[in-house]
GUKOLMI-586537 format. One line per field, with one value per residue: residue number from 1; residue in one letter; x, y, z of N, C-alpha, C, O in turn. Coordinates in steps of 0.05 Angstrom, whole numbers, plus 5000, padded with zeros to 4 digits. Each point is the difference from the previous one (the first is absolute). Last residue first. Example, Ala and Ser with C-alpha at 12.3 -4.5 7.8 and 13.67 -1.06 7.14 Angstrom:
residues 2
dokol = [2, 1]
nuti = [S, A]
neast = [5257, 4996]
nnorth = [4955, 4863]
nup = [5142, 4995]
caeast = [5016, 4982]
canorth = [5024, 5024]
caup = [5001, 5000]
ceast = [4985, 5018]
cnorth = [5022, 5024]
cup = [5014, 5000]
oeast = [5010, 5021]
onorth = [5022, 5000]
oup = [5004, 5013]
END
This chain:
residues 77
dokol = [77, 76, 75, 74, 73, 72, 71, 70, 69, 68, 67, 66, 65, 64, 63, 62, 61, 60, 59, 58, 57, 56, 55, 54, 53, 52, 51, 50, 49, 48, 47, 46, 45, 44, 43, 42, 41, 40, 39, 38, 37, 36, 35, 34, 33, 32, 31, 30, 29, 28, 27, 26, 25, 24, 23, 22, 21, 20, 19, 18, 17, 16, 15, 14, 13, 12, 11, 10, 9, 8, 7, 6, 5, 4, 3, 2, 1]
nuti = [X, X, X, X, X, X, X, X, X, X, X, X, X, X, X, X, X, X, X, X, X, X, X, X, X, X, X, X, X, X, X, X, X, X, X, X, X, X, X, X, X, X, X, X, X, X, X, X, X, X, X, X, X, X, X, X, X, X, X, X, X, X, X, X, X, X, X, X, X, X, X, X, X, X, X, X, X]
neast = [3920, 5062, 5036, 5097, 5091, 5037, 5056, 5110, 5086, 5033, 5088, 5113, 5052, 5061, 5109, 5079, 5097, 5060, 5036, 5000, 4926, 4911, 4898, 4906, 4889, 4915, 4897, 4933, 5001, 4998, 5053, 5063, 4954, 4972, 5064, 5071, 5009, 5032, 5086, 5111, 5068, 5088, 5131, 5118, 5060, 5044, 4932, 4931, 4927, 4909, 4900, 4892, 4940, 4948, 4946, 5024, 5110, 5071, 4998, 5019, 5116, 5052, 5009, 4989, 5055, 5108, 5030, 5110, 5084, 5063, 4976, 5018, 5036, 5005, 4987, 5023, 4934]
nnorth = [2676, 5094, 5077, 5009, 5033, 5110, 5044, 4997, 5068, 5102, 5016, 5001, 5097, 5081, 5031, 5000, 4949, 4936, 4906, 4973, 4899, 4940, 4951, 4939, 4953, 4905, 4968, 5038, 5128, 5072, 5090, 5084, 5097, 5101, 5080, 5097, 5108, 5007, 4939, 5018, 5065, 4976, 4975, 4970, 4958, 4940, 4936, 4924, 4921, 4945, 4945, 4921, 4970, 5094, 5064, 5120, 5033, 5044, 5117, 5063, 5024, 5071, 5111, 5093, 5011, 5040, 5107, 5029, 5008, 4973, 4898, 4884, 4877, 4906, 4881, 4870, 4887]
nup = [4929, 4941, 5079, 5055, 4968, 5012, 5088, 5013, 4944, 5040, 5078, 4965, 4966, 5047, 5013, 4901, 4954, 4921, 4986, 4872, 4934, 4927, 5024, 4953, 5028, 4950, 4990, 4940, 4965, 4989, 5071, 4944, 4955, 5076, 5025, 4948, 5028, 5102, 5043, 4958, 5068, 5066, 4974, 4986, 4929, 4961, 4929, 4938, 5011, 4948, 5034, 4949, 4974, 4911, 4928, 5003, 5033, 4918, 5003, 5092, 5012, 4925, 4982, 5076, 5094, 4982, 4958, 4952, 4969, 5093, 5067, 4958, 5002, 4929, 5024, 4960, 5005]
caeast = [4985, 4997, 4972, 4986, 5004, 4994, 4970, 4989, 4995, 4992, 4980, 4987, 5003, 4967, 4993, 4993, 4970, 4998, 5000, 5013, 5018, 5026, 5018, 5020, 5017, 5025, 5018, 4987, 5026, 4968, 4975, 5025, 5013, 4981, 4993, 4985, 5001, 4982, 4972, 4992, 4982, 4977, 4980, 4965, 4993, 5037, 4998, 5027, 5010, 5030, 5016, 5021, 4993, 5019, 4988, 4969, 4985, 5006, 4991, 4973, 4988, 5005, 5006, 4979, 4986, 4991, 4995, 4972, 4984, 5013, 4981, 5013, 4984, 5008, 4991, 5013, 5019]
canorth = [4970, 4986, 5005, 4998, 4973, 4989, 5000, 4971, 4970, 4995, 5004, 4978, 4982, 4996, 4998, 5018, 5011, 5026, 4998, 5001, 5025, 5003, 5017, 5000, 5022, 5018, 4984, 4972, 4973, 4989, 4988, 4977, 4976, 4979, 4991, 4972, 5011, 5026, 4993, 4975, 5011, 4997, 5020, 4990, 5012, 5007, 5028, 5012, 5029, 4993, 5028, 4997, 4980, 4981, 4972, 4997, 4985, 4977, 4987, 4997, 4998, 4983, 4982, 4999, 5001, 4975, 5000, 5003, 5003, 5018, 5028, 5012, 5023, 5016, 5022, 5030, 5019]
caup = [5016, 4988, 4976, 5008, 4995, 4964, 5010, 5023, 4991, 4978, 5009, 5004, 4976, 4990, 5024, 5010, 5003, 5018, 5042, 5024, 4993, 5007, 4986, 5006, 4989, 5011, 5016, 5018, 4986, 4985, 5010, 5015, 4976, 4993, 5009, 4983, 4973, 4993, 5005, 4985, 4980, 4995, 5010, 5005, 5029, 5007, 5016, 5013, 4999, 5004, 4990, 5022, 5021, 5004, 5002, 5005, 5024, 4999, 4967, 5010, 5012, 5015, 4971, 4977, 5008, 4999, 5012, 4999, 4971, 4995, 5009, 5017, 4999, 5016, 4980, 5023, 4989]
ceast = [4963, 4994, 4998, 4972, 4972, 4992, 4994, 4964, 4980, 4989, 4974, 4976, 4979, 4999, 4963, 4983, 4998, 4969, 4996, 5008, 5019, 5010, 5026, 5014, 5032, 5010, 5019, 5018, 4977, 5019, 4987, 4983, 5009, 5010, 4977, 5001, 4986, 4998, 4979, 4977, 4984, 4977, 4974, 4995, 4972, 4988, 5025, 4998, 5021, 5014, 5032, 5005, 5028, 5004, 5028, 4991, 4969, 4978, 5017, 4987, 4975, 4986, 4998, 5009, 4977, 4986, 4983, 4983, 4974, 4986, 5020, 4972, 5011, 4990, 5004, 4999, 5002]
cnorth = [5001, 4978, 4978, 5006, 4991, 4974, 4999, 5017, 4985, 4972, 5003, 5004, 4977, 4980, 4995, 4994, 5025, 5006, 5021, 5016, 5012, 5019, 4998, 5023, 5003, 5025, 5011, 4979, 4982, 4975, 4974, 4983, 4982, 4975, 4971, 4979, 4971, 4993, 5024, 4993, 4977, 5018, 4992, 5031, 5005, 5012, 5006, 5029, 4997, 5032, 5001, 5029, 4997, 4984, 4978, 4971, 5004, 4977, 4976, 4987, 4987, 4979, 4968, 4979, 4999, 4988, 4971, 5000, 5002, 5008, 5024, 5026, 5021, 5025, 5031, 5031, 5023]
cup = [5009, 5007, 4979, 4990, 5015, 4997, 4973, 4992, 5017, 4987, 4984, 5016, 5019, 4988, 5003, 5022, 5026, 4994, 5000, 5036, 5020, 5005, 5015, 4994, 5020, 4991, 5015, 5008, 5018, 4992, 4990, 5018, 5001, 4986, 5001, 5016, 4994, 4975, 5005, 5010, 4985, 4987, 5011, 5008, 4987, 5038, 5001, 5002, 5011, 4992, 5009, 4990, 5024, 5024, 5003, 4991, 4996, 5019, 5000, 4970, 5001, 5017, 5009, 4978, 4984, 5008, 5007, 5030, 5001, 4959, 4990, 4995, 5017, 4991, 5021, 4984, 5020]
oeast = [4990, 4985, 4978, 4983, 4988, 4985, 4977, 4981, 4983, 4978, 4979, 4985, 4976, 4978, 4988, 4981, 5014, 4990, 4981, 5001, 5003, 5000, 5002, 5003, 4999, 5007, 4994, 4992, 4988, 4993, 4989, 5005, 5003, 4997, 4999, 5013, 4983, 4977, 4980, 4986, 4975, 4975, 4988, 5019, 4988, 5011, 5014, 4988, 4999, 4995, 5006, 4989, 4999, 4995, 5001, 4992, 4987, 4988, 4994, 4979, 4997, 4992, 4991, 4986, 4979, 5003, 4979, 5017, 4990, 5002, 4988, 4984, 5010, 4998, 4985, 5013, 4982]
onorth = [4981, 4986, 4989, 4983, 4981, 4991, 4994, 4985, 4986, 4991, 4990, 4980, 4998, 4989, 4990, 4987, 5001, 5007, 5004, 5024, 4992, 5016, 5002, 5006, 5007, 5002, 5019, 4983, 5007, 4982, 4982, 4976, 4980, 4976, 4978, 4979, 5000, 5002, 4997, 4991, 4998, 4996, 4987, 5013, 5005, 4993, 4986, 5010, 4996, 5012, 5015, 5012, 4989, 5008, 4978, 5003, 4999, 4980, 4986, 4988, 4976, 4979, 4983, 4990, 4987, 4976, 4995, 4996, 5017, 5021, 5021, 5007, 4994, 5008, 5004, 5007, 5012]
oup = [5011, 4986, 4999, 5003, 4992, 4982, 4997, 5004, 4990, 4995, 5008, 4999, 4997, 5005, 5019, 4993, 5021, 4978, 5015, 5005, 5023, 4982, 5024, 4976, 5023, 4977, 5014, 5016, 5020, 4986, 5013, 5003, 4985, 5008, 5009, 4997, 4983, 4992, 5014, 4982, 5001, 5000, 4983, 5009, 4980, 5021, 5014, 4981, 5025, 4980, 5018, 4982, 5022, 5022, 4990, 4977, 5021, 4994, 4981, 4998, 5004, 4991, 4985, 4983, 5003, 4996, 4988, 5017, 4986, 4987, 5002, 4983, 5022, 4977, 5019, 4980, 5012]
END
């Protein structure tokens, strides 16, 4: 089930997040726009997934974004 969440209501990091992904085995994420905040706020959590974590989203990224991502990706290997 597709279950839509907005940061403009709650803060999702606490609602969300780190209380969805604690013993989860994948993490499937459409992203209207990626931040790599996302790996300050629920780093660990995104860590402890033990299978795939996929996020969709969209091309305008910030010039930090994929550099973020590639060493995120990298800790986790």
């Amino acid at each position: 089930m597709i279950q839509r969440h907005s940061s403009r209501r709650s803060r999702l990091d606490q609602t969300v997040l780190t209380q969805r992904l604690a013993g989860a085995i994948s993490y499937d994420r459409i992203a209207g726009y990626f931040r790599s905040s996302l790996f300050e706020v629920a780093g660990e959590a995104l860590a402890s997934v033990t299978g795939p974590v996929r996020i969709i989203c969209n091309s305008d990224l910030d010039p930090q974004d994929p550099r973020s991502a590639s060493a995120a990706n990298k800790r986790g290997s």
